[in-house]
Residue, then its C-alpha position, 0 to 999 in steps of 0.5 A: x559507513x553507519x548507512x552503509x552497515x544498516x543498508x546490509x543489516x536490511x539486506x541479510x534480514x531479507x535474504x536469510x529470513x525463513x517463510x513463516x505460515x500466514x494465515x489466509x486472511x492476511x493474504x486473500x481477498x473475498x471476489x465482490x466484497x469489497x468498499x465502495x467509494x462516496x462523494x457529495x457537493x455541500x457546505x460548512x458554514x460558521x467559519x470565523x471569516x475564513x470562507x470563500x472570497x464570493x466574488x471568485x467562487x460563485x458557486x458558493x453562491x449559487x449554492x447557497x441561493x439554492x438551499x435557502x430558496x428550499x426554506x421559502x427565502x428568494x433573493x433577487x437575481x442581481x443581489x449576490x451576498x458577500x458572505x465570509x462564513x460559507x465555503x464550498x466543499x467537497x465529501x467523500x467516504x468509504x462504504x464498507x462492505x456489508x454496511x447496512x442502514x442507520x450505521x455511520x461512518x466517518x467523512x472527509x471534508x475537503x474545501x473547493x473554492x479559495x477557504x483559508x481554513x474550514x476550523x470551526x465550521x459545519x457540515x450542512x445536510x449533504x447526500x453521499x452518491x455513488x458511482x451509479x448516482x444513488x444517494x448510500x448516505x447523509x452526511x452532517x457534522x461538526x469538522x474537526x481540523x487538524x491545521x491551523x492558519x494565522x494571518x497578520x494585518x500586515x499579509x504575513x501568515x502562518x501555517x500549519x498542516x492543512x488547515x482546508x480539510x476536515x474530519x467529521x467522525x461518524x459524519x455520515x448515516x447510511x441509508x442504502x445497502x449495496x448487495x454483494x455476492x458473498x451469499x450467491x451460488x455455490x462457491x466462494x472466490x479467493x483473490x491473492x493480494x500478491x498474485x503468484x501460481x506456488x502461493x495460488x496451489x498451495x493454497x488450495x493444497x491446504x483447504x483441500x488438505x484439511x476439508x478433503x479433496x476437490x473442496x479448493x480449485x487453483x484457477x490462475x495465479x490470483x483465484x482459488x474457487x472454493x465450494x461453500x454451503x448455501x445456507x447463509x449462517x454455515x457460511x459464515x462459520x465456514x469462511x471463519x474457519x478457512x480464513x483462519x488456516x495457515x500455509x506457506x505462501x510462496x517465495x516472491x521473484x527476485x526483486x531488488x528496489x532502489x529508492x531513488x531519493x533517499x539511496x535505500x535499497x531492498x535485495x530480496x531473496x534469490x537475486x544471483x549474480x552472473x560472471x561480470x567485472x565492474x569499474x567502479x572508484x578505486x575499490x577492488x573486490x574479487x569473489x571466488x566460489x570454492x566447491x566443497x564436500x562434506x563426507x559423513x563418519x564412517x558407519x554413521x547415518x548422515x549423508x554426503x552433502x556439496x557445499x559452498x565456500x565463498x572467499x572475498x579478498x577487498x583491496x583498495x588502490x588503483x586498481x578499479x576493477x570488481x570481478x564477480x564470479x557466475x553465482x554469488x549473490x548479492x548479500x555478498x557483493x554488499x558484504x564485500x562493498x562495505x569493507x571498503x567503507x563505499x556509500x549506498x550510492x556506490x551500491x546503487x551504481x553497481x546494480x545498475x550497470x550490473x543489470x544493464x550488461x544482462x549479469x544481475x537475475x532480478x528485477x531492478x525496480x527504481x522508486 
């Protein structure tokens, strides 16, 4: 019952909840400004025999022949060291947008052979390629590991989190800049982040609104064009003012998202339901729309106005049968299943067969 009453909490929030102006920023994106995505090969030595098993990763091995043939030191080819301080590891970051050279960012340090745990250990010098294979940055630090793993002479082992993968802070220094189009042509493209035309043509309504007519082009449900100055300094102020406006976005398309593991429901707004009668337990619930009008005082300014008045009559016995008339929404249908103290599971069963009979006017996504 206790879920039940917090699952129509949630559910009243969403529908009767009013659109709040957004700023721009929070919704669009700049086209081509955006992260670009690094990796790297390398090593962390100075693990506490916590390192690869060298007989089952040689490339460990291999690697670590490599690196010390750079420094004048060959082994022979049959000599294989069984080394339990070096592990194998992968690198990957993210390199932001306008990043330049000599700035840092933080890595993340994944083992790649049979590593217990990379506590302790360091990063070896490790270039950072992107997907066109240029090296962007140089990586090399001291791990931080949040996981923790204990083993006992006898193989019984503790662990905790994910002792196999690091954190080095400020690990990497980059040292190539990736160009982006923010500064080329005469125009600036906005991405929505949640595509949608009312969203799209509003938003250029304001920027038109505000700097004048034809500055702000609509050209689909995700892309608005707008003019911008050449000068690189006025465009900076010019996007900081833009992305700063407020408006209305629009309404999302009627939605209802079912967490399939943990029974949560989410009904957003606009989701009516058709005429449809329901078998479901022992509960009945009927719901009758009634239309009313709502007539002003005489010699008064007001209007006549139509109105709604929903009547929900609950039984429980054994008779099992849900009637919905055409129109009632779904904050009442939860409504009318919580007064008889049924699960979110009951819930969930009767969206279902609703959309399965072509009666619900929403999307019924299961997560």
């Amino acid at each position: 019952m206790k879920n039940l009453k917090m699952l129509l909490l949630i559910c009243l929030l969403v529908i009767s909840s009013n659109s709040f102006a957004e700023r721009i920023k929070d919704i669009t994106e700049i086209k081509g400004v955006r992260s670009n995505q690094l990796v790297g090969y390398g090593l962390v030595v100075g693990l506490d025999g916590t390192g690869d098993q060298t007989a089952q990763t040689p490339f460990t091995v291999q690697s670590l022949k490599s690196m010390l043939s750079q420094y004048g030191i060959t082994l022979p080819a049959d000599v294989n060291p069984q080394v339990k301080n070096i592990a194998a590891v992968s690198i990957h970051a993210d390199l932001p947008a306008f990043a330049k050279i000599g700035q840092t960012i933080d890595i993340t340090v994944s083992s790649l052979g049979n590593s217990k745990s990379l506590r302790g250990g360091s990063l070896l010098m490790t270039p950072l390629k992107g997907a066109d294979g240029n090296i962007y940055a140089m990586a090399q630090g001291n791990l931080i590991v949040g996981g923790l793993g204990v083993e006992g002479a006898d193989g019984s082992r503790v662990t905790i989190n994910v002792p196999s993968v690091g954190r080095v802070p400020n690990g990497a220094s980059i040292e190539r800049e990736i160009t982006n189009p923010f500064a080329l042509g005469n125009h600036i493209t906005l991405h929505l982040k949640r595509p949608d035309f009312t969203t799209a043509k509003r938003l250029s309504d304001t920027i038109n609104r505000v700097l004048g007519p034809d500055n702000a082009f609509a050209q689909d449900s995700v892309s608005v064009k707008i003019n911008a100055p050449k000068d690189i300094s006025q465009r900076v102020g010019y996007m900081s003012f833009i992305e700063n406006l407020e408006f209305q976005p629009g309404e999302a398309a009627a939605k209802v998202i079912i967490n399939s593991r943990t029974g949560t429901v989410v009904i957003g707004n606009h989701v009516k339901v058709y005429s449809a009668a329901v078998s479901h337990g022992n509960m009945t619930v009927t719901i009758t729309n009634t239309n009313q009008v709502s007539q002003p005082g005489a010699l008064s300014d007001g209007e006549t106005v139509a109105t709604q008045q929903s009547d929900i009559d609950v039984a429980q016995g054994d008779n099992r049968m849900f009637l919905f008339n055409t129109g009632v929404s779904l904050d009442q249908i939860v409504r009318a299943v919580n007064q008889v103290g049924a699960s979110p599971g009951d819930l969930v069963a009767i969206l279902e067969s609703l959309k399965q009979v072509g009666a619900l006017s929403a999307d019924l996504i299961v997560i």
